[in-house]
N, C-alpha and C positions, 0 to 999 in steps of 0.2 A: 854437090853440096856447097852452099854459102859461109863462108866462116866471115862471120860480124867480131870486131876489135870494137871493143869503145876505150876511152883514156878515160882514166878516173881523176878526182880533183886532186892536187898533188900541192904540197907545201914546197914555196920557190927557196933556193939559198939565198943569203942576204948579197952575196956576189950578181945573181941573174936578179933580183930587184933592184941592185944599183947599175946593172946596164941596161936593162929594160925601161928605165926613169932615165939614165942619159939619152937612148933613143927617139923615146915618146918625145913629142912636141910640149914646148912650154910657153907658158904665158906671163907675164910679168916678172915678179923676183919668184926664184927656188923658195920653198920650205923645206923645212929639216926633213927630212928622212920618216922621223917617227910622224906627225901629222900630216906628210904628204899620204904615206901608205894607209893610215885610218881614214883619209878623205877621198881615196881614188875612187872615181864615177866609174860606172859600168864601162863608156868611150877606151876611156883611160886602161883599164883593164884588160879593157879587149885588143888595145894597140900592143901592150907590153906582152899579153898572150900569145899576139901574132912573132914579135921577136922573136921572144925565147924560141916558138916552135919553128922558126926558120929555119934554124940550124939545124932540126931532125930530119931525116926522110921524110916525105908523104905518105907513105907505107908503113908506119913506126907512130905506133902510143903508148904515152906514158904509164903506167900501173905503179902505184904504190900504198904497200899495207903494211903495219904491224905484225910482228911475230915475236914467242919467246924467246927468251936467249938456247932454251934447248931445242925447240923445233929449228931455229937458225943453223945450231950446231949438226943435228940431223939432217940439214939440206944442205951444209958443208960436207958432209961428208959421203952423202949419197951421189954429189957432184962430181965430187974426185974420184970416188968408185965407176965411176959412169966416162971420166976424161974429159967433163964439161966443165965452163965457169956456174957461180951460180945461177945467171941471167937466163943463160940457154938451157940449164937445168928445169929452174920451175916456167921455163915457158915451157917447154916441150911437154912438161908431167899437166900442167893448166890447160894446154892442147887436147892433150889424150883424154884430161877426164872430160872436156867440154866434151867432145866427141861424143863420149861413151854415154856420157847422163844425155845428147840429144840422139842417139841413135837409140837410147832403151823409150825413148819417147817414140822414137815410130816404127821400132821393127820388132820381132818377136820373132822368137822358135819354136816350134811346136813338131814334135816326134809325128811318126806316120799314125799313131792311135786317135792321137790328140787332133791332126790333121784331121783326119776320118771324122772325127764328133763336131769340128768347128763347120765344115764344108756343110753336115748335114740337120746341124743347128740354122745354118742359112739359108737351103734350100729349102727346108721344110719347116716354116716358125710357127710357135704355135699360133694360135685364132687369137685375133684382137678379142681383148677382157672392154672391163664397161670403164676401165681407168682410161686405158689408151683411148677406147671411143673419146673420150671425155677430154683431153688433149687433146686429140688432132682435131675436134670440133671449135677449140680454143681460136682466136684471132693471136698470132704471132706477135711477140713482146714487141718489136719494131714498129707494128701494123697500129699498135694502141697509142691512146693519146691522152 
């Protein structure tokens, strides 16, 4: 099984914007802080991107969301129940459910009865109706122009 990570967009502290702008390449005089960051070009963005993520593993992305102060409180303390911080708490629980919602996407149980009914729904289907003639007589959505 593939497990895909993506980083979501994350809001930078004003510390890693002011070493991510010492980093970057400049040109002429500095501007202030506040109209440099409302005028950063894509370039410019993507240089100070590269920074900051320097310093993380290759292996490592960022994730950051929003929560109430009571659902925080309830993952504070299902953490400490558990003997984790909360980082490696809700990765591990964001883990298992990713798992779980793609595993009920491709597998299924079925008891021996149920077994029995699906095997012999497939060996034996019923007769093409005048719907199905009528689709597979169709040109495939791709095939059209």
């Amino acid at each position: 099984m593939t497990t895909v990570e993506t980083a979501a967009p994350t809001r930078s502290s004003r510390r890693d914007r002011v070493t991510a702008r010492a980093k970057a390449p400049t040109r002429g005089k500095r501007k202030p802080a506040k109209s440099a960051q409302a005028k950063a070009t894509p370039k410019k963005r993507a240089q100070a991107e590269r920074v900051l993520t320097a310093k993380a593993s290759s292996n490592t992305a960022m994730l950051s969301f929003r929560m109430d102060a009571n659902t925080r409180g309830l993952v504070d303390r299902a953490a400490n129940a558990t003997g984790q911080n909360r980082t490696d708490f809700m990765v591990t629980a964001l883990r298992e459910k990713a798992v779980e919602v793609l595993l009920n996407q491709r597998l299924f149980g079925l008891n021996d009865a149920d077994w029995a009914a699906f095997t012999e729904s497939l060996d034996n289907p019923p007769p093409p109706n005048a719907k199905l003639k009528a689709l597979l007589a169709r040109a495939p959505i791709w095939d059209r122009q």
